[in-house]
C-alpha positions as a printed NumPy array, in Angstrom:
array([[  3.497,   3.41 ,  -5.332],
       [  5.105,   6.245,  -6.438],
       [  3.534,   9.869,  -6.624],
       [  6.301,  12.241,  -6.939],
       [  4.289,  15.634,  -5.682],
       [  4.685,  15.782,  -2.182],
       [  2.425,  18.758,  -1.767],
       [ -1.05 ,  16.54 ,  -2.671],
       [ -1.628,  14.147,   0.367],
       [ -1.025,  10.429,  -0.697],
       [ -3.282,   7.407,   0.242],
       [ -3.807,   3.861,  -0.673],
       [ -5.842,   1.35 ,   0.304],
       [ -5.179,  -2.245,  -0.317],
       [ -8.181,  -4.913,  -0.3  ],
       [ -8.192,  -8.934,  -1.115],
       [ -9.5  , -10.025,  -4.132],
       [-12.426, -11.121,  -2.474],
       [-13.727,  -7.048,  -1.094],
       [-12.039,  -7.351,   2.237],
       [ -9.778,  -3.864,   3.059],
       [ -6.319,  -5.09 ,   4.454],
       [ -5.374,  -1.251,   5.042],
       [ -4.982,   2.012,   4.816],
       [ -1.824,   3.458,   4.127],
       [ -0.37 ,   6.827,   3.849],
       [  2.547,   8.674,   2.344],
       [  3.586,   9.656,   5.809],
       [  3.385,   5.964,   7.683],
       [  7.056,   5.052,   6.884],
       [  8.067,   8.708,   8.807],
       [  8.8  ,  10.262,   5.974],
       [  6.313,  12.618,   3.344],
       [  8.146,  11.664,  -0.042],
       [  5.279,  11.015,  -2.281],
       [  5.86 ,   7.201,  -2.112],
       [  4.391,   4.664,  -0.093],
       [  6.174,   1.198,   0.24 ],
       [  4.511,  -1.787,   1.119],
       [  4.969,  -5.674,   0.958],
       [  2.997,  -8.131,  -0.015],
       [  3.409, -11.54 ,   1.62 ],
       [  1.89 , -14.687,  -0.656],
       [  2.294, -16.952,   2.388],
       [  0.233, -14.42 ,   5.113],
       [ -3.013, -15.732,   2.484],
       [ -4.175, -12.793,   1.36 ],
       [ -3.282, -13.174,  -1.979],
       [ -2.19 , -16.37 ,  -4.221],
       [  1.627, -16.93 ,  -5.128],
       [  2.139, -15.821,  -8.687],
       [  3.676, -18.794, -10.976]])
């Protein structure tokens, strides 16, 4: 996810299809305040299906 304005605070959480929250994450949890938070998302952890 990419904001851009790194004077606004940045915050995202991610939850399963099915309600459950898999985290919170912040602009600053990679060390660095950039207006972009990066995360992966594994298919084979089961938290989501593999797309076709």
């Amino acid at each position: 996810m990419k904001w851009g304005d790194t004077s606004d605070s940045l915050t995202l959480s991610v939850y399963t299809p099915s309600g459950s929250k898999l985290g919170t994450y912040h602009d600053s949890s990679d060390g660095s305040t950039n207006g972009r938070i990066r995360i992966n998302i594994n298919p084979s952890q089961g938290y989501v299906q593999q797309g076709t």
